[in-house]
Backbone bond lengths (Angstrom), bond angles and torsions (degrees), N, CA, C in turn:
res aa  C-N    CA-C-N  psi(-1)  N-CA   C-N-CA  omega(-1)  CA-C   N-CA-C  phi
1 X - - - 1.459 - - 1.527 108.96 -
2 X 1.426 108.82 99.11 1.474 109.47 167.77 1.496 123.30 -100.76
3 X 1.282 128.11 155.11 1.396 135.28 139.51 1.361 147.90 -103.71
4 X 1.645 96.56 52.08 1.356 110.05 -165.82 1.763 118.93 -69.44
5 X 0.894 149.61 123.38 1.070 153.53 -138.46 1.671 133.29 28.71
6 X 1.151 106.79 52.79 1.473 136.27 -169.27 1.480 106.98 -111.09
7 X 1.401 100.41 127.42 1.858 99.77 165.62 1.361 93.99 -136.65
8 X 1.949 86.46 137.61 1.264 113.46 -172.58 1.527 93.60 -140.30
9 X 1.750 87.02 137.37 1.581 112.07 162.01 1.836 121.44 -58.22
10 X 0.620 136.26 159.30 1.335 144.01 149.27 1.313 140.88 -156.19
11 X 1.856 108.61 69.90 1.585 101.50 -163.85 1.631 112.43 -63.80
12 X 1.667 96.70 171.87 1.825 107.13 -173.53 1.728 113.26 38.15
13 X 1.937 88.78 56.67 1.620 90.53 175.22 1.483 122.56 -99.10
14 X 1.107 90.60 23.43 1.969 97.69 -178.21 1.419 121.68 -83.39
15 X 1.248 99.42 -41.49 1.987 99.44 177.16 1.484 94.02 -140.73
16 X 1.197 83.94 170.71 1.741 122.45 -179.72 1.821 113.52 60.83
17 X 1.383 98.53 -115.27 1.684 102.73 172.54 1.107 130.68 -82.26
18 X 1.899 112.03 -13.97 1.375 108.04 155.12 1.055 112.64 -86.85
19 X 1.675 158.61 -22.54 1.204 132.19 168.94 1.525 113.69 -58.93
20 X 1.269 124.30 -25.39 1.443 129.91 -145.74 2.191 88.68 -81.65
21 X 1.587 92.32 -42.41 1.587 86.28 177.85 1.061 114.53 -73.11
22 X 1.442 129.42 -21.01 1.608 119.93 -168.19 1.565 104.55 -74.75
23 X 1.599 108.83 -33.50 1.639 106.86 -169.22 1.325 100.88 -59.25
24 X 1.566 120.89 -49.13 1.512 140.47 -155.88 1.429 93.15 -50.99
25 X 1.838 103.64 -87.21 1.932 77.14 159.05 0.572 153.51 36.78
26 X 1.284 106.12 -116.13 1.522 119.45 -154.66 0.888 95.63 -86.45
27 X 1.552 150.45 -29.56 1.518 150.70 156.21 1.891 105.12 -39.10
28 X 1.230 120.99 -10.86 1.428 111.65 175.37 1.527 93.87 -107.60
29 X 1.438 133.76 2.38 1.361 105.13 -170.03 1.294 102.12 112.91
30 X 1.066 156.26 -36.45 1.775 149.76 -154.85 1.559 99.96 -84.61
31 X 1.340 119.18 129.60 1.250 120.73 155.87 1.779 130.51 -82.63
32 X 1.587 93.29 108.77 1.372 92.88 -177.52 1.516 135.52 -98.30
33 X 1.380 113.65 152.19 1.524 107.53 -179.46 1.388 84.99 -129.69
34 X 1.354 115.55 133.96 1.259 140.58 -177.26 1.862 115.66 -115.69
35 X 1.414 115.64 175.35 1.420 129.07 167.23 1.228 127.53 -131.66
36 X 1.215 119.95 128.08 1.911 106.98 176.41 1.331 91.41 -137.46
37 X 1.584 103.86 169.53 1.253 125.53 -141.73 2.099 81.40 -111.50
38 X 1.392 83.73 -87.92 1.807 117.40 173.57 1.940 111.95 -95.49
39 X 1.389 103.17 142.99 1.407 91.07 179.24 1.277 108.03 115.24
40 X 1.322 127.39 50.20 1.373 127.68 -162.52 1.796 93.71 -90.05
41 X 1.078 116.43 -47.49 1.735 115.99 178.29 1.671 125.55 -53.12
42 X 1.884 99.50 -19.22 1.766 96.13 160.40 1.158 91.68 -124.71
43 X 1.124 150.11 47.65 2.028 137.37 111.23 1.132 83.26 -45.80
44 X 1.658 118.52 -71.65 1.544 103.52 -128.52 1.287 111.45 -76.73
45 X 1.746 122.95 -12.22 1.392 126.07 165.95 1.415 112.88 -61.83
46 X 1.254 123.13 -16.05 1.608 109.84 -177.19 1.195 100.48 -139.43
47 X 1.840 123.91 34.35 1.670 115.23 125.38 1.300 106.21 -95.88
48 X 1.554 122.94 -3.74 1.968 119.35 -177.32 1.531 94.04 -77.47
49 X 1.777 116.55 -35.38 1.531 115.71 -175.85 1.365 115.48 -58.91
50 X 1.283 112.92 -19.32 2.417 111.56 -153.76 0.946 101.91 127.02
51 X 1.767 144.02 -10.53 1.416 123.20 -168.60 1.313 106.04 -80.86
52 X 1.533 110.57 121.97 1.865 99.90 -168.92 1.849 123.13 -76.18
53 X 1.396 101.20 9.07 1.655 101.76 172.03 1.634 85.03 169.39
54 X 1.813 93.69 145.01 1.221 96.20 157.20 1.611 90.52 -140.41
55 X 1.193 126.41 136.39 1.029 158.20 114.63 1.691 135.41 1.88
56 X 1.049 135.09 122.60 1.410 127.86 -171.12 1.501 101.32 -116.01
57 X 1.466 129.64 128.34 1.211 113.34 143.88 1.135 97.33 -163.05
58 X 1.476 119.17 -179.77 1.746 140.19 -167.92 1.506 98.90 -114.73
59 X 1.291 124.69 101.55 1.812 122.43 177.80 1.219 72.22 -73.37
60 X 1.251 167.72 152.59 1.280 162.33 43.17 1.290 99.31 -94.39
61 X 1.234 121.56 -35.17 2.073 131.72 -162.13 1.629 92.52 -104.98
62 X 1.426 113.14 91.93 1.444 124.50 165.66 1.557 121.34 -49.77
63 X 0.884 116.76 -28.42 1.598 132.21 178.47 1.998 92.32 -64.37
64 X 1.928 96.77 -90.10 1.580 74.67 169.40 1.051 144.11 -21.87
65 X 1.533 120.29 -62.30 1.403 133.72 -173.24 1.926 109.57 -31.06
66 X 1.572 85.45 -69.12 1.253 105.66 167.29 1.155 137.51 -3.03
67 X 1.926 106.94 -79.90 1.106 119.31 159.81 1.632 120.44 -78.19
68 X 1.249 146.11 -6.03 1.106 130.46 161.02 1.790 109.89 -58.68
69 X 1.525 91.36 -53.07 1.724 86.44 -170.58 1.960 112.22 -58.28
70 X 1.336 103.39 -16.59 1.626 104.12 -168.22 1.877 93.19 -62.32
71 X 1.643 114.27 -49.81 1.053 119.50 -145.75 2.147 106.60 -78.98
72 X 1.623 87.57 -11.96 1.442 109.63 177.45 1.225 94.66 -75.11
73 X 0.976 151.23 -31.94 1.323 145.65 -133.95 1.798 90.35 -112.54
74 X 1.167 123.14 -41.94 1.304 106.55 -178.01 1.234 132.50 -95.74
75 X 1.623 106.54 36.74 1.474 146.33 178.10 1.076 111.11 -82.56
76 X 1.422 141.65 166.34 1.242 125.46 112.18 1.084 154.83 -14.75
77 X 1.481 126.78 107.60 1.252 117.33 -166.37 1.433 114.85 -73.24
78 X 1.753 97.23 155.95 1.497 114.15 -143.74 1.936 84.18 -102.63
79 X 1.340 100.74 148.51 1.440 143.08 177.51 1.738 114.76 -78.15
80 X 1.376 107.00 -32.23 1.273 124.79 -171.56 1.345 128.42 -165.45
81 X 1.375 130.99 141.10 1.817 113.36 171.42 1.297 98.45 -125.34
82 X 1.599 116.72 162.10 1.118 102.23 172.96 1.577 88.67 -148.87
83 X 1.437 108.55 122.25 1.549 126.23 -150.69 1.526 107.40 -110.01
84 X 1.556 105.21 75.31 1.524 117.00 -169.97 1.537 121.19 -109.10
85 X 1.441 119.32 -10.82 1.120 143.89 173.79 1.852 117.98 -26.58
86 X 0.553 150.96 61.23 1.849 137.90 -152.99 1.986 109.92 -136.96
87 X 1.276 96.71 179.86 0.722 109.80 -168.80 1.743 123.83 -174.74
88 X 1.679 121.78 113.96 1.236 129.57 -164.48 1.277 95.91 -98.25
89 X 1.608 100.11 159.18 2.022 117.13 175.02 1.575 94.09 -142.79
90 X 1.473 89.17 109.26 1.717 85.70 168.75 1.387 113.99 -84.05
91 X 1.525 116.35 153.70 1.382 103.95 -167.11 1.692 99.57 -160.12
92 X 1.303 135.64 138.52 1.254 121.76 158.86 1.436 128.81 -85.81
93 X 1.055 136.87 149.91 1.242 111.67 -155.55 1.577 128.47 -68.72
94 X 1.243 97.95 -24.62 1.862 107.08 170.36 1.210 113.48 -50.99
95 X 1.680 117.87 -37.23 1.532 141.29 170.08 1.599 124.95 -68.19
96 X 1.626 98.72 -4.62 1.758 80.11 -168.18 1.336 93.60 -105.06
97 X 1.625 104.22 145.20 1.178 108.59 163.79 1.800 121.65 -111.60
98 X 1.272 100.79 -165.66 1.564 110.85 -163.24 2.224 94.67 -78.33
99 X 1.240 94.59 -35.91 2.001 106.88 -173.37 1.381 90.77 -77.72
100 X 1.320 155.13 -36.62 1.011 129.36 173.82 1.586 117.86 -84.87
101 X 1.094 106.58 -33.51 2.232 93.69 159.01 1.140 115.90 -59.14
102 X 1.168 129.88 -38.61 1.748 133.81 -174.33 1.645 98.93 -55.78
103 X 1.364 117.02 -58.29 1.191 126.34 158.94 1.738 131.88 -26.39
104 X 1.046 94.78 -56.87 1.441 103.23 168.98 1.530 135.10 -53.56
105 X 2.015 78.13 -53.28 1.630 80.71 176.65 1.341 110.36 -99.19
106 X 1.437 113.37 7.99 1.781 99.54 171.10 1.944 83.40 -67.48
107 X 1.443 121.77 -74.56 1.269 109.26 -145.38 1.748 114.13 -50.66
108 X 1.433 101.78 -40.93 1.584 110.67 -164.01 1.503 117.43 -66.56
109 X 1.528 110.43 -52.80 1.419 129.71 164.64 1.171 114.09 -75.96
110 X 1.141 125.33 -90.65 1.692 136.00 -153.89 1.036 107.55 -43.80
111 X 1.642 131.78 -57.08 1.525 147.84 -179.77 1.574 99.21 -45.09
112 X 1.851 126.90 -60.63 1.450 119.76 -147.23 1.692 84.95 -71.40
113 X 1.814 114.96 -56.96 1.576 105.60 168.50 1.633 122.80 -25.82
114 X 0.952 120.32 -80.49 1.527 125.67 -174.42 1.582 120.53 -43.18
115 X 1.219 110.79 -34.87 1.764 129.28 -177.30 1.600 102.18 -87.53
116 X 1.254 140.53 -19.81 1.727 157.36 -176.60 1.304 104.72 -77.59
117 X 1.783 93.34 -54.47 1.926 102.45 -157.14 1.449 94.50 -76.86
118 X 1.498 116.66 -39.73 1.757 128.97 -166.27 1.661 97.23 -51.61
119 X 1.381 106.01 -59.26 1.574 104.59 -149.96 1.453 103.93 -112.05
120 X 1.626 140.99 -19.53 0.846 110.29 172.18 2.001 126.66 -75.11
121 X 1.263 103.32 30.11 1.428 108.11 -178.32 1.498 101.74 -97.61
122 X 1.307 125.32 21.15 1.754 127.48 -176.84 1.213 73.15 -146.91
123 X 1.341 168.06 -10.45 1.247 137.29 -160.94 1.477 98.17 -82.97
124 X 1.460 114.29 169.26 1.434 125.82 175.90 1.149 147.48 -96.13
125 X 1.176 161.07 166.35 1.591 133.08 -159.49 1.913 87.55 -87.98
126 X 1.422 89.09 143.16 1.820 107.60 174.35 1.601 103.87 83.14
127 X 1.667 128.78 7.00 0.876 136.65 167.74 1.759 108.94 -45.97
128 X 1.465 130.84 158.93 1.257 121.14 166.01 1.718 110.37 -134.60
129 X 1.206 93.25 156.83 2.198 93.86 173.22 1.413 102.53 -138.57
130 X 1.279 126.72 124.74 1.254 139.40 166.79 1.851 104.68 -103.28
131 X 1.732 103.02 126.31 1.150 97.73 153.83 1.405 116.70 -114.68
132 X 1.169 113.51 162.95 1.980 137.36 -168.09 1.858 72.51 -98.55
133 X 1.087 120.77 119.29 1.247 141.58 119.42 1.857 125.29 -98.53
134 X 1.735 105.82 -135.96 1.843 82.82 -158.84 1.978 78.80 -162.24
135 X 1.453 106.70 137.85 1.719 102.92 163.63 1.793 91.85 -69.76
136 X 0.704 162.87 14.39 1.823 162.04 127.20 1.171 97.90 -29.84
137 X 1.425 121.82 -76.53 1.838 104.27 170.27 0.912 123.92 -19.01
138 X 1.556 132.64 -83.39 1.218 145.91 128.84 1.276 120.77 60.08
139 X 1.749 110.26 -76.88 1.366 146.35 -175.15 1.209 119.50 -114.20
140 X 1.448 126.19 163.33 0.952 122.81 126.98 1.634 146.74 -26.86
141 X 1.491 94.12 163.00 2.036 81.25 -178.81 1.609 93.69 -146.73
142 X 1.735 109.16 152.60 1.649 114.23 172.57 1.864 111.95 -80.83
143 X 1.493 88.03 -46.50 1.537 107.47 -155.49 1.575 115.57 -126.43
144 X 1.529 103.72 -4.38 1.955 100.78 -177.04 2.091 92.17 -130.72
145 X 1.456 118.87 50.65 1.144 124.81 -170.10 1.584 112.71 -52.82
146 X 1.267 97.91 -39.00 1.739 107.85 -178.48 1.733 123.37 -86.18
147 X 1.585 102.81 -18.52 1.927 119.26 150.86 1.303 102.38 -36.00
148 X 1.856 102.71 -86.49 1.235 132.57 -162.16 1.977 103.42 -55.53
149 X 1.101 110.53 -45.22 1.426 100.46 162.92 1.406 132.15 -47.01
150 X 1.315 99.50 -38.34 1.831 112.33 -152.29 2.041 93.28 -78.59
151 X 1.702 92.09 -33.68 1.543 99.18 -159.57 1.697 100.18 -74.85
152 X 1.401 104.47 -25.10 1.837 102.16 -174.61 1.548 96.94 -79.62
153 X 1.078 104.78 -19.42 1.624 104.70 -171.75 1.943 115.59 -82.14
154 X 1.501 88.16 -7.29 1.779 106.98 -172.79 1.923 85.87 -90.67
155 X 0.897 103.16 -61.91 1.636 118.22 -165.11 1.536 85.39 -51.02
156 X 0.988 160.45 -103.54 1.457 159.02 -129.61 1.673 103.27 -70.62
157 X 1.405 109.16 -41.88 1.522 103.67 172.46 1.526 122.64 -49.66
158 X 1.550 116.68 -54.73 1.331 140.81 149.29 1.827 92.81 -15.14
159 X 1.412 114.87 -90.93 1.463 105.99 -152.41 1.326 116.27 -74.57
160 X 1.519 116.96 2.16 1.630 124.00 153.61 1.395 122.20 -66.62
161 X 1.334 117.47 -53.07 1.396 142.23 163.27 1.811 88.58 -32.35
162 X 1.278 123.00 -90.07 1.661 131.45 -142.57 1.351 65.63 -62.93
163 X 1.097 163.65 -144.66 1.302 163.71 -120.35 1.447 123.11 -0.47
164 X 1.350 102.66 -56.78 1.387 108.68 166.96 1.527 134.53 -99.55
165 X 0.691 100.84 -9.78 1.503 126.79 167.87 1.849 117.48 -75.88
166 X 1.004 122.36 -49.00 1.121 162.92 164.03 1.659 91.54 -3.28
167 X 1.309 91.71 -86.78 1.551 110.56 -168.02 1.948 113.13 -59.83
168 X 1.436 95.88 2.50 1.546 105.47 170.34 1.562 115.76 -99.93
169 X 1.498 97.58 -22.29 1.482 95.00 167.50 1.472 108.32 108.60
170 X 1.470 117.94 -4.71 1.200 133.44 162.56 1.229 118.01 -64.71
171 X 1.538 138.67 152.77 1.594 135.68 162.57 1.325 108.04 -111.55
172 X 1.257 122.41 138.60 1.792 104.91 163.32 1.712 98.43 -131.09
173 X 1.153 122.55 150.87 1.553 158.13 -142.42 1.508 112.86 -132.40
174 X 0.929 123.24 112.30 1.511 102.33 155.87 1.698 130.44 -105.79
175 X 1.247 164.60 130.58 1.220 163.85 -111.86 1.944 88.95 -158.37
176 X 1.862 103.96 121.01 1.080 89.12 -167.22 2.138 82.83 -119.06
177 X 1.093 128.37 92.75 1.661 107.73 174.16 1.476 122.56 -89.86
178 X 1.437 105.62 149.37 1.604 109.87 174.88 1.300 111.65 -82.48
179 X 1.315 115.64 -132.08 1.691 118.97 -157.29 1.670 107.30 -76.34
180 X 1.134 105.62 104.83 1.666 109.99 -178.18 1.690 107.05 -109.29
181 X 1.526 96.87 135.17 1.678 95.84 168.49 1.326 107.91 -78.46
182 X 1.171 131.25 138.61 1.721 141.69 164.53 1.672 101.15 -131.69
183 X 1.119 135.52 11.72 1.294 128.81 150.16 1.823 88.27 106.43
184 X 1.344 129.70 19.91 1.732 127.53 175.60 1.332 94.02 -128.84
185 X 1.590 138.79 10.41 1.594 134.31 -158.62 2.266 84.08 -70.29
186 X 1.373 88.03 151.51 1.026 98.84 171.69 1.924 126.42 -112.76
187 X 1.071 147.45 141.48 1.596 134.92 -172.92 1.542 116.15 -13.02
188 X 1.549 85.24 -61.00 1.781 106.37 -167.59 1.855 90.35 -66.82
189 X 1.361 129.52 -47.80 1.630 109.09 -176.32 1.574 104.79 -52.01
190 X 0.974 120.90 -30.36 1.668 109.50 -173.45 1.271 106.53 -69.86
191 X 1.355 125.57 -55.60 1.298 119.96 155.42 1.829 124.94 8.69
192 X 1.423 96.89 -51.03 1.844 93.15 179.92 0.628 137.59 -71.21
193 X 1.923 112.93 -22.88 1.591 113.51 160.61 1.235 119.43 -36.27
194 X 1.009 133.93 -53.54 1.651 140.17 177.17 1.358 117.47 -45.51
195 X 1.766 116.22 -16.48 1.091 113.48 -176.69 1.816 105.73 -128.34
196 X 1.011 93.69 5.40 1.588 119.35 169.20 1.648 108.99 -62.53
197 X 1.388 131.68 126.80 1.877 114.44 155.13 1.384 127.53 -61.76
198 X 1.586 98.63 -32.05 1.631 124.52 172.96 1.525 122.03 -58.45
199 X 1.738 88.92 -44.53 1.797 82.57 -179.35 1.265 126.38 89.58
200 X 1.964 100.09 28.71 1.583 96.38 -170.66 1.462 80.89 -177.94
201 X 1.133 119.02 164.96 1.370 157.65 134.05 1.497 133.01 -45.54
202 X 1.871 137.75 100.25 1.244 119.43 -177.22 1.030 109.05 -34.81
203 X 1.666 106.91 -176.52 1.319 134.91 -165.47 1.489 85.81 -143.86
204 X 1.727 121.54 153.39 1.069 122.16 150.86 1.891 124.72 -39.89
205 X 1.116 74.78 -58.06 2.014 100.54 -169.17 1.789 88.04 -56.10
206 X 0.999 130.41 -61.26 1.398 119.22 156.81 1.327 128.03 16.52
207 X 1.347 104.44 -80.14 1.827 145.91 -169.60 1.787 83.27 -72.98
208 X 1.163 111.13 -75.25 1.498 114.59 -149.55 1.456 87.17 -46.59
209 X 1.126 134.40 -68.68 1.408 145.97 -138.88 1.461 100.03 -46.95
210 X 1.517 116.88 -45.34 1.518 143.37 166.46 1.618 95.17 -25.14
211 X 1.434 91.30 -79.24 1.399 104.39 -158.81 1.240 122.97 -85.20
212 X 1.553 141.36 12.29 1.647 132.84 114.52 1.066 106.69 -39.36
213 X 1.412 121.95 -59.50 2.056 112.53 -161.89 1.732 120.64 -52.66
214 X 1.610 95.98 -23.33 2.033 114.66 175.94 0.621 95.90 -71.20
215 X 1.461 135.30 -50.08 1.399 114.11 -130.69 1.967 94.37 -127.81
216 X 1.157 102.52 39.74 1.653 116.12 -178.87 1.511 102.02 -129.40
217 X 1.218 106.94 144.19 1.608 109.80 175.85 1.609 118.50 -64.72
218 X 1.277 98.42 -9.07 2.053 91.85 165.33 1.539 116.65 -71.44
219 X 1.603 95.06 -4.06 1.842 86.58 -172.23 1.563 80.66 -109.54
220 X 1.269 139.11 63.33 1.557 127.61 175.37 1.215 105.90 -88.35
221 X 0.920 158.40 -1.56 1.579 153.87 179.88 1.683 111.06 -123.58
222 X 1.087 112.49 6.52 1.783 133.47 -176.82 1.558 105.47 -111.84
223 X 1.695 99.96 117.90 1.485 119.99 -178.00 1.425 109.52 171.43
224 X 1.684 101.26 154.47 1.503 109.27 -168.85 1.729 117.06 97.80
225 X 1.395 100.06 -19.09 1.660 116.36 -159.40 1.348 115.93 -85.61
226 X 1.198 125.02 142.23 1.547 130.44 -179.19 1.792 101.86 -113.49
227 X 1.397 116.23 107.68 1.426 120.34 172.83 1.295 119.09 -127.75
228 X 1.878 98.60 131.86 1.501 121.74 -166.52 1.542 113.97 -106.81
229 X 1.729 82.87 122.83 1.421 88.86 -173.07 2.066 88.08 -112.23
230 X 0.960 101.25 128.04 1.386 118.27 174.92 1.649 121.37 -167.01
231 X 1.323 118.26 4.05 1.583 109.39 170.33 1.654 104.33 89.22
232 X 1.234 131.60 -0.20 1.572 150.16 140.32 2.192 82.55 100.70
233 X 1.752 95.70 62.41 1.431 102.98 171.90 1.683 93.49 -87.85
234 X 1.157 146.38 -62.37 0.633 122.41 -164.47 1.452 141.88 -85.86
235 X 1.260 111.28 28.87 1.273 148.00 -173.61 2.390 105.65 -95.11
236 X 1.416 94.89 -15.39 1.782 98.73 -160.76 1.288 80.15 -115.58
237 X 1.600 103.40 134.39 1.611 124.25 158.76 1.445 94.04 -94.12
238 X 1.520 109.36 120.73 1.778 125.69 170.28 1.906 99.07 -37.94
239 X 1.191 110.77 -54.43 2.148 126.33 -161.75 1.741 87.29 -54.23
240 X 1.665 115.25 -72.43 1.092 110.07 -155.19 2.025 117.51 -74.31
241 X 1.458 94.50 -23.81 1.996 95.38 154.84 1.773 108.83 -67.78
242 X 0.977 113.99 -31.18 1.760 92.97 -177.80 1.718 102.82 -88.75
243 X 0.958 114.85 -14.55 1.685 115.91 169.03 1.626 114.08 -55.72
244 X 1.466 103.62 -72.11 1.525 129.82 166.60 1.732 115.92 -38.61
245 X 1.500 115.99 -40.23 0.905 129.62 169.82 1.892 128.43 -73.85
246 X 1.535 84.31 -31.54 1.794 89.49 159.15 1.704 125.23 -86.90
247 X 1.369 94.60 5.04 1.803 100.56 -177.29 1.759 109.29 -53.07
């Protein structure tokens, strides 16, 4: 599986699961131009690697947004996006307010919308778009209500998108992962192994691996789809493993 003369997007490619796809990448050949938010010391590690620009901006600041995508646009058209960019607000609910959802879904929603509609109008037939959504959609939430919103709200956008898009010859994907280490896992994330079948925790490389196979012509007849990579966590009711476990 190569991407030899391929340009692909990759917003919030500096850490975690977006760096992990940009290396993957460009390790096949694809030339990438990426976005980061925060993290200016690994941009510059993965434009020293081959990444041919990364980009700074805040999808939260619509104005920016704006003009980044204008200046995207008079690029080369892109081969692929891969719409990973995000951003959580923990909040209890007495605590959440209306400026921190706006927040959310400017970065999570509005941004992958706005960057889709901008550029896939140069994209090419057999072009692909993967978005990073979250099994948070999924579910419910106690304390990240506007995450778990933003991400169900990615997942349905996704199968509107292949809908309309469709007949251009484009695919779009959505990639939904559970508990992944990116080097911020917290006590309680480890915790899921236990409720994991796997017995572990993603991996970046995980996710990425996903998203070569989308955004490669072996997945040419694949779109509309929401796929969970989580180690089949959300597959275990906690009640009926501690049942099984008292046998």
């Amino acid at each position: 599986m190569t991407f030899n003369n391929k340009r692909i997007l990759v917003t919030g490619a500096s850490k975690g699961i977006g760096r992990a796809i940009a290396e993957s990448l460009l390790a096949k050949g694809a030339e990438i131009i990426g976005t980061y938010n925060t993290g200016k010391q690994e941009a510059d590690e993965l434009l020293a690697a081959g990444v041919s620009e990364m980009v700074q901006v805040d999808f939260a600041d619509r104005e920016l947004t704006a003009k980044v995508l204008a200046s995207l646009c008079k690029k080369p058209p892109f081969d692929g996006i891969v719409s990973n960019a995000g951003v959580v607000e923990f909040e209890k609910w007495d605590e959440l307010t209306l400026d921190s959802w706006d927040r959310v879904f400017d970065v999570n929603v509005r941004a992958t919308l706005s960057t889709i509609k901008a550029l896939s109008k140069s994209m090419p037939i057999g072009a692909s778009i993967v978005v990073i959504a979250s099994t948070d959609g999924l579910i419910g939430s106690f304390s990240s209500i506007s995450y778990s919103a933003s991400k169900a709200a990615l997942i349905n956008l996704t199968k509107s998108l292949a809908n309309i898009l469709g007949s251009s010859g484009i695919r779009v994907n959505a990639i939904s992962p559970g508990w992944v280490d990116t080097g911020m896992s917290t006590e309680e994330s480890y915790e899921a192994t236990q409720l994991t079948p796997l017995g572990r925790n993603g991996k970046p490389e995980d996710v990425a691996e996903l998203v070569k196979f989308l955004l490669s012509d072996a997945a040419a007849f694949i779109t509309g789809g929401n796929y969970i990579v989580d180690g089949g966590y959300t597959c275990v009711d906690s009640i009926m493993k501690k049942e099984n476990d008292a046998l």
